[in-house]
N, C-alpha and C positions, 0 to 999 in steps of 0.2 A: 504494500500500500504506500509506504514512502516512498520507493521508486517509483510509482508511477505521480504522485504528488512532485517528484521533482524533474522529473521527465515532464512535465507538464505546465511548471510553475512560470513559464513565461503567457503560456491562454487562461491561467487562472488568473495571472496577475491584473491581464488586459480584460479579461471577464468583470472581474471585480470596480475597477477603474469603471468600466462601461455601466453596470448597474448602480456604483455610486454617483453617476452624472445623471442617468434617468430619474434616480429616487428626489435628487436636487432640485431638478428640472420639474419634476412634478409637484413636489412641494411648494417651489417659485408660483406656479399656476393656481394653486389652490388658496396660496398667501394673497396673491393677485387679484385674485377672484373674490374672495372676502372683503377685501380693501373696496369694492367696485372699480379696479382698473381691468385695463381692457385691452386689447391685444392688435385689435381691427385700430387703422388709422383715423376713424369719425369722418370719413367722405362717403357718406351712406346713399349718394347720388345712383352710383352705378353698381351697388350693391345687391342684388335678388334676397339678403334678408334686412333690407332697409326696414328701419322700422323696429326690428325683432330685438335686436341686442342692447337698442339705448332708450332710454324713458324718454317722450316727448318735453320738447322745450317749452 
């Protein structure tokens, strides 16, 4: 089991690294999300869910 733990340890490393960006990443959005910010630039002109994602003015 250690050998293959270390025969390996460079796709675990980048495994890990990978899932630790995702998990960031998604907590950014959820943080985000909470606060009411928004991701879309507010030109809801040309937009097909105009309307949907922001309270009217």
């Amino acid at each position: 089991m250690i050998r293959g733990i270390r025969e390996n340890a460079g796709t675990i490393a980048v495994s890990l690294v990978l899932a630790g960006l995702v998990a960031w990443i998604i907590m950014k959005l959820r943080k985000d999300k909470k606060q009411g910010k928004s991701s879309c630039g507010g030109s809801c002109g040309c937009c097909p869910m105009a309307g949907s994602c922001h309270k009217p003015s």
